[in-house]
N, C-alpha and C positions, 0 to 999 in steps of 0.2 A: 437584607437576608442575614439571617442569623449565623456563627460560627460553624454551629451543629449542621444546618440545611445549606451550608458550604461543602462540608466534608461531606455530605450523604452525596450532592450534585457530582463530586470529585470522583465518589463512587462509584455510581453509576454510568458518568465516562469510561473508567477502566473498564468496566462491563461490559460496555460498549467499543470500546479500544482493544479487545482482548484478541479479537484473532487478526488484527491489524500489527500489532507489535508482537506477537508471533512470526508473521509471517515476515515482517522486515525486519525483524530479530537476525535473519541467517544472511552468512554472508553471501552467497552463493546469491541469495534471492536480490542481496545490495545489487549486487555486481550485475544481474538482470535489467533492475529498474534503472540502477544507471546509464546503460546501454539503450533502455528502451526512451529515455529523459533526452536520448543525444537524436531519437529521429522526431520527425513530424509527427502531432496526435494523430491529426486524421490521417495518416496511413498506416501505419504501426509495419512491425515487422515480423518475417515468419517464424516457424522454429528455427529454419537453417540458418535462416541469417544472423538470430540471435546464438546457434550454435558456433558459425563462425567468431564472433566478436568474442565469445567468453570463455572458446576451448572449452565446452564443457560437451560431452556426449548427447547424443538429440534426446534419449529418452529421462537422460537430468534435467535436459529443462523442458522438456513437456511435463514431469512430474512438477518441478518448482512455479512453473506458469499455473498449472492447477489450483496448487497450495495461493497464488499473489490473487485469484479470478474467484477461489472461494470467498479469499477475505476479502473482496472487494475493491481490489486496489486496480486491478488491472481491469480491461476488458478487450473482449473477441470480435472480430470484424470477420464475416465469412464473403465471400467472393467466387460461388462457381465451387471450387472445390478447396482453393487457399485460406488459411486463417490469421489475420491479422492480428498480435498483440498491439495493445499500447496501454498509456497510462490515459484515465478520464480524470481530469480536475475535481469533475464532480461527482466523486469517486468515496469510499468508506476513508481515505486517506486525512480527508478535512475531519475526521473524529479527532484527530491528533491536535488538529489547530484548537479546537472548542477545549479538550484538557487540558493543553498548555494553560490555556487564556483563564477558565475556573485556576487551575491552582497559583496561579500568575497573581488573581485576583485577592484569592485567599491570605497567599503570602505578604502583599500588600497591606494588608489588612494589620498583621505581623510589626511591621515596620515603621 
């Protein structure tokens, strides 16, 4: 692959990365997935609990759960009337890996 169809590939990552590194751009949102990284996938947690763990106000992180589920990072488990956060592995999150690894490759190239 050429220099050129390196950097367009690179490009269209960010393109594709873009409301990913938005969204775990903020710290608030860190401090969410962290907290959501510390339970089980398959059970996730609800808003309160994640309200308890982060001191934040329940309708901050119902908004910032929004923001992390738009961009794909998170996902929602409903149960009756409860909704379950968590992180899915297989999730918009591995955009980041595939970037890394193009410009990884590119830079290589460099050296």
């Amino acid at each position: 692959m050429s220099k050129q169809e390196q950097v367009n590939l690179i490009k269209e990552d960010f393109i594709n990365c873009q409301k990913v590194l938005v969204a775990i751009g903020d710290e608030t949102r860190q401090a969410i997935l962290l907290v959501l990284m510390e339970t089980d996938c398959q059970t996730g947690l609800r808003v309160g609990e994640i309200t308890e763990q982060t001191h934040l106000s329940r309708p901050a992180v119902s908004h910032h759960l929004k923001i992390l589920r738009d961009a794909g990072i998170i996902e929602m488990r409903k149960e009756a009337t409860k909704n379950f956060y968590y992180i899915n592995l297989r999730t918009k999150i591995g955009l980041l890996k595939t970037l890394v690894l193009d410009i990884e490759e590119l830079m290589h190239d460099f050296y």
